[in-house]
N, C-alpha and C positions, 0 to 999 in steps of 0.2 A: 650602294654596296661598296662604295671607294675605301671604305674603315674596314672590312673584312678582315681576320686574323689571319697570319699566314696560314695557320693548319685548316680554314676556311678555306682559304684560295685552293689551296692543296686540294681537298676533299670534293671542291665544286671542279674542279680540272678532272679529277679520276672518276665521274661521270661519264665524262667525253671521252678522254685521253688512258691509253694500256700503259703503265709502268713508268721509263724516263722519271724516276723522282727527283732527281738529281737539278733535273734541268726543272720541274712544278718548285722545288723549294725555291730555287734562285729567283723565278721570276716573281714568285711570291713576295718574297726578301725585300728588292726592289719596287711592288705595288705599295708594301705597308712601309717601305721610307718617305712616299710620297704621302701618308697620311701623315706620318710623324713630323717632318717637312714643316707642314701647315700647324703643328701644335706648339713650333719652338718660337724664340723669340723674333719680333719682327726685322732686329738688326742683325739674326744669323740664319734668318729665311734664304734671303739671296744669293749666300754664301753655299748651302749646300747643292751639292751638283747630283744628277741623276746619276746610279752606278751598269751604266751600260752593258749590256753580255753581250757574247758570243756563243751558239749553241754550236757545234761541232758532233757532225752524224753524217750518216748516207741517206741519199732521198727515200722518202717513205718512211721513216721512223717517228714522226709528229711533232717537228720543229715549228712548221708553220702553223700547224695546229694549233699549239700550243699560245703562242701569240696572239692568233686569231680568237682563239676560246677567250683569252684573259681581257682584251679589249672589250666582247662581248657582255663580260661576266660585270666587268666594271663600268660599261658606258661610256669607254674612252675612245676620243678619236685614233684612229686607226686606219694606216696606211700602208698596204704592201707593194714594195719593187723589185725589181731583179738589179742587181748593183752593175750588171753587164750591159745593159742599155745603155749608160752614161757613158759619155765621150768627154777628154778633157776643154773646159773653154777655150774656144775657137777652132776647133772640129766641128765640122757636121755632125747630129745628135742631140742630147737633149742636154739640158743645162741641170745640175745636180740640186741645185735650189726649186727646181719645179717639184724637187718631192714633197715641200715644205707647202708648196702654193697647192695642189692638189688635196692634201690634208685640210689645209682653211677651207677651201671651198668644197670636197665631200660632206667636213662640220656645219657649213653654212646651210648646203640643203638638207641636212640631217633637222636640222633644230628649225629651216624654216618649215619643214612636213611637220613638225611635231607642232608648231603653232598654229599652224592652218587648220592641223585637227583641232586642237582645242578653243579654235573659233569658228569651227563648222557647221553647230547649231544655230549660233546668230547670222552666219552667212547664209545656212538654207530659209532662215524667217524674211533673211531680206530678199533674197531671192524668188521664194513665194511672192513675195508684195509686188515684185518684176514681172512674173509669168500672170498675176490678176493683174497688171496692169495692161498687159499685152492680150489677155482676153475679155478684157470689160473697159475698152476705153471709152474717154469723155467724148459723147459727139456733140458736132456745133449747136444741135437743135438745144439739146439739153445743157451745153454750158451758157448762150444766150436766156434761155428759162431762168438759171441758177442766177446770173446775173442783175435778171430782171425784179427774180424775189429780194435779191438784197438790197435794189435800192427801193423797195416797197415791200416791208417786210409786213407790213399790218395787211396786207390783202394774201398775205400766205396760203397755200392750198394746206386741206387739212395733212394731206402724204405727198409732204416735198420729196422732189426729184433725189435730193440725198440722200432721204431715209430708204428711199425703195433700192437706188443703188448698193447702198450701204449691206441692205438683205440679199440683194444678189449676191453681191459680191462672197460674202460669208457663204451663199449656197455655193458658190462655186470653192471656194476656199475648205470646204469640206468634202465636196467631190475631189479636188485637186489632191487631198489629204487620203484619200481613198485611193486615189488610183486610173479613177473612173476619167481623167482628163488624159493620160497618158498618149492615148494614140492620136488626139489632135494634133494639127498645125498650129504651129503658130512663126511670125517673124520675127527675129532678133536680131541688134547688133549686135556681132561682137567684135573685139578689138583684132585689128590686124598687124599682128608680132612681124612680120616679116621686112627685114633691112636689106641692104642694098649688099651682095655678096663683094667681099673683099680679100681677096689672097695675100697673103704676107709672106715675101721669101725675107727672112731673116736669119744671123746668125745665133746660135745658138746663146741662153741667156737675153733672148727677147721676144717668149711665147706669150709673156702678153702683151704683146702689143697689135697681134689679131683681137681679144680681147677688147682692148680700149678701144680701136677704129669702130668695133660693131658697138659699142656702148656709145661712141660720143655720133656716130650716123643716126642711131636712135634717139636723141635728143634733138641733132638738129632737124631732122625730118619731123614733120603733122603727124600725129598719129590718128592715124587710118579704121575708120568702121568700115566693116561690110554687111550686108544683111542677108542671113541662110534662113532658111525654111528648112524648121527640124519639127521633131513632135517634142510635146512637151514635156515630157521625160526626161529626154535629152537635155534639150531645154534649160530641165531646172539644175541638172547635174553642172551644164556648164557655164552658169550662173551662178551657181556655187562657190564654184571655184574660183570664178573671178572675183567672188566680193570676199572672199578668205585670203586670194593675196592682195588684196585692199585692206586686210581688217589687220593685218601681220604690222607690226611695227619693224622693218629690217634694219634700222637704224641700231635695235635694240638685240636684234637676231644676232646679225655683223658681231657688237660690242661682245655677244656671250660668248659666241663661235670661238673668236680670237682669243680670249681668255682659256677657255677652256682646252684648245690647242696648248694654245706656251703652257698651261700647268699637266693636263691628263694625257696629252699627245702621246701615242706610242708610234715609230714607224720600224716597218719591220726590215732591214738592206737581207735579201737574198743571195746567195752566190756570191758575198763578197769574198770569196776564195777564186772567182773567175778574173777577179783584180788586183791581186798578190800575183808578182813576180815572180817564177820558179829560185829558190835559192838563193833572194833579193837581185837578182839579172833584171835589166831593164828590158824589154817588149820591145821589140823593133819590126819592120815591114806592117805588114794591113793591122796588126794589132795597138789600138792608137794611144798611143801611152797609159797603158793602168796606173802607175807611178802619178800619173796626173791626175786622171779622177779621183787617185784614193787624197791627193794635194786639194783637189773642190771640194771633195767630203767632206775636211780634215774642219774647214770654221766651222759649218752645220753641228757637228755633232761636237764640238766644242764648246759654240753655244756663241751663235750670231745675229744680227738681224737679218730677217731677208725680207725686203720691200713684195706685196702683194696688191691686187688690185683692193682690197680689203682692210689697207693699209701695212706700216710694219709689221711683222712678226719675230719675238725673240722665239731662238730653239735652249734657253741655254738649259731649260727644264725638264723639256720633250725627252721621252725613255726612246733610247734605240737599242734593239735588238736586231743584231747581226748574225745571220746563218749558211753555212758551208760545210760540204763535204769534206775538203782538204785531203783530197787523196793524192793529189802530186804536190801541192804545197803546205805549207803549215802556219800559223797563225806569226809566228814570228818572221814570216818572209812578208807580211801588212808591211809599209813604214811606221819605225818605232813611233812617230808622235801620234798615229792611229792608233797603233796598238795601247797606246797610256791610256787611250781614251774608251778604251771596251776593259777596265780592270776585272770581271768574271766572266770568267771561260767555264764551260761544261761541258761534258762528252755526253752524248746522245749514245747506247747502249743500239744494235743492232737484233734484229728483233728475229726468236725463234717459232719454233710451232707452238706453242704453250701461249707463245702472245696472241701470235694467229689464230690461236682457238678462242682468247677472250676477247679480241679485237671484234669476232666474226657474234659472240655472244653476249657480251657485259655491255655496251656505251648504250646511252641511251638512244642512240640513233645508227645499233649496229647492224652490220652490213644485211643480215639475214634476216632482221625486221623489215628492214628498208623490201627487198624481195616480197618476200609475202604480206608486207601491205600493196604493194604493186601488182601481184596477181590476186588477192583480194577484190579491188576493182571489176575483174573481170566473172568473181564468181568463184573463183580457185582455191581452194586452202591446201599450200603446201606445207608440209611437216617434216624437216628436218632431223634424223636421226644424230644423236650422239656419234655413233660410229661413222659417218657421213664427214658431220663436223671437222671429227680427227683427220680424216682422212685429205680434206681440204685440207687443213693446215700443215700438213704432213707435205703433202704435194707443192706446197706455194713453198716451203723453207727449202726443198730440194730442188726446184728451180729456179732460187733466186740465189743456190749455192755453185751451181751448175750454168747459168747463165748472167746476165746484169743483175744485182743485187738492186732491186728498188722496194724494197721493203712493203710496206702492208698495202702499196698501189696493187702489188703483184694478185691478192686478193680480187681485186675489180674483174681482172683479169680471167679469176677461173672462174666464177661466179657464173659470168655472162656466158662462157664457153659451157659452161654445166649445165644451164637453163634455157639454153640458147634454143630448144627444140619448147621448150615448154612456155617459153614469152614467146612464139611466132604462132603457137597452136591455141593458145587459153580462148580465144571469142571464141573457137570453135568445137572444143573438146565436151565430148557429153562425161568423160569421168571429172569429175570436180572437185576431188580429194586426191593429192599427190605425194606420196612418203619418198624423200630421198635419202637412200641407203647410203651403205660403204661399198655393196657390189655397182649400183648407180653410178658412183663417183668416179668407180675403179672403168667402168665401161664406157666412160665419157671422157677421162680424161688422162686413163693411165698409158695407151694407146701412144697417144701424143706428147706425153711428157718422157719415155722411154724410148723416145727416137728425138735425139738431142737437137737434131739439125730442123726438126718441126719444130719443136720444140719452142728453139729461139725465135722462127716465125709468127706461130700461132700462143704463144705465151709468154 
């Protein structure tokens, strides 16, 4: 789906996502450079650089959404941080290149699950042939017999000890197929993962190297069988498993992973308005230089190497999308050589009752399905009136105008206070059809929202 048109992108995002078109175009924009990218010539491949955003809104408006949907939609690796976690190099904190190493190895076990599924048939046949080896083995008597026919084959019995075997075994291999072996014992080795625990005080820009101590104690150490008594179910499941990462070529997982980063990577920086300067003013006392994290950013999203346990990685391809509020600062207090480097900026539109109403009814995973598939479960069907609806939505825009504006979380919020008697009661309720009105809504929650100082408490 990486070829998608933009009014494709656009259309699969207003699925999920209420309105912001502003910010679905741009990201869009940017997906289908990355296709065109790959169709220009090979000596001005190189040359073209990702065109970075910045989405600009209040929380709850579906910035990260939005991100998060497009990765999805297109099977790109995908990475979310908060940009306020990072400390500049040599502070205590995390080192800003760990975003880049996290991405590799989320892609690595992404692609190595998606192999092991698709050698999970040949793992379960070999596996099978493990759990019939464990319930039909060779005893002495009869591998001395088998021994004895082969060096005297012309005195053979008419039904050698292999061919009766051979029928067992199949009878068991059809009962095993059935089901019918399950609750037996049996003994297995299995491999024993566990290394010698290693603490690592390090400074920051040297998280892996917990990492490599535990990768290079498991090479020097024997690796370790133990034998558990499971049933054979069990059993086969985790024999399975073990000959599917046997059957994985990682050499080959690794080589796609890393490719697939440097070209489809998206990472998303959060809050990097919590690392702009008020007014470009430097940060002094417990605030530990933002000027300086946004200075570690500044190669990554430029487009550097950063050394992984997985080998190099270049970022100079990887889409970064950057998101903040910016209520005390504004995009221009970034340092300018940041800022070149995010050239589209969008404003995220702040979201009313009109949104609230479709938010709560259009997505395909909107709030009010989500509900009454959850009391469904129980037996429940609740029915949502129209007037209901309004009424939440009505309610959420007047106190998210009236108290912190966090946009469509505010949602979550009444939801749970509205139902809040009707999810504690469902296993036990003999009525099993529940219509939520606008007088319901009003008797649940109008109470509480017209007494400003509950308000902010309990909403």
């Amino acid at each position: 789906m990486s070829n998608l048109k933009p009014s494709e992108i656009v259309r699969e995002l207003d699925r999920y996502i209420i309105g912001q078109q502003n910010a679905k175009r741009s990201v869009a924009i940017a997906l289908r450079n990355r296709w065109r990218r790959r169709q220009v010539p090979e000596d001005l491949k190189d040359e073209i650089a990702p065109k970075n955003i910045i989405l600009i809104g209040p929380t709850g408006v579906g910035k990260t959404e939005i991100a998060r949907r497009l990765s999805r939609l297109t099977d790109s690796p995908f990475n979310k941080v908060e940009a306020s976690k990072f400390t500049e190099v040599g502070y205590v904190g995390r080192d800003v290149e760990s975003i880049v190493r996290d991405l590799v190895e989320l892609t690595v076990n992404n692609l190595k699950a998606r192999e092991q599924d698709a050698v999970q048939e040949k793992a379960m046949r070999v596996a099978e042939e493990r759990i019939l080896d464990l319930l039909l083995p060779k005893s002495p008597a009869r591998t001395t017999q088998m021994n004895h026919q082969m060096s005297q084959p012309e005195e053979a019995p008419e039904n050698p000890p292999e061919e009766a075997s051979g029928a067992t075994r199949e009878k068991l291999r059809r009962m095993l197929k059935s089901g019918k072996l399950d609750d037996r014992y049996v003994d297995v080795d299995v491999s024993d993962r566990s290394t010698p625990m290693v603490e690592i005080f390090s400074n920051a820009g040297m998280e892996e190297l917990g990492i490599n101590f535990k990768e290079m104690f498991s090479n020097l150490m024997p690796k370790n069988t133990r034998r558990r008594k499971m049933r054979v179910g069990e059993a086969m499941k985790l024999l399975a498993q073990e000959e599917a990462q046997n059957l994985v070529d990682m050499e080959k997982v690794v080589a796609s992973a890393v490719e697939k980063v440097e070209n489809d990577g998206i990472i998303f920086l959060d809050e990097i308005d919590k690392i702009a300067g008020k007014g470009g003013e430097r940060s002094g006392g417990p605030d530990v230089s933002r000027e300086g994290v946004q200075r570690d950013l500044l190669p990554i999203v430029e487009g550097s190497t950063v050394t992984t346990k997985y080998g190099p990685v270049k970022t100079d391809h990887i889409l970064f999308i950057a998101s903040g509020a910016f209520h005390t600062v504004k995009p221009s207090d970034l340092i300018p050589e940041l800022q070149g480097r995010f050239p589209i900026r969008v404003e995220l539109e702040a979201l009313g009752k009109d949104d609230f109403y479709r938010i709560l009814t259009e997505p395909r995973n909107a709030l009010l399905l989500q509900y009454i598939a959850l009391l469904r479960t129980e037996g429940v069907e609740v029915i949502f009136e129209d007037e209901a609806v309004h009424r939440i939505s009505a309610i959420a825009e007047e106190v998210n105008s009236t108290t912190e504006n966090i946009g469509a979380r505010r949602l979550h919020t009444l939801m749970e206070r509205l139902l809040e008697d009707v999810l504690f009661d469902a296993p036990d309720m003999s009525e099993k059809r529940i219509t939520i009105d606008g007088v319901y809504v009003d008797d649940k929650l109008k109470k509480i929202k017209d007494d400003e100082d509950l308000s902010r408490y309990i909403l």
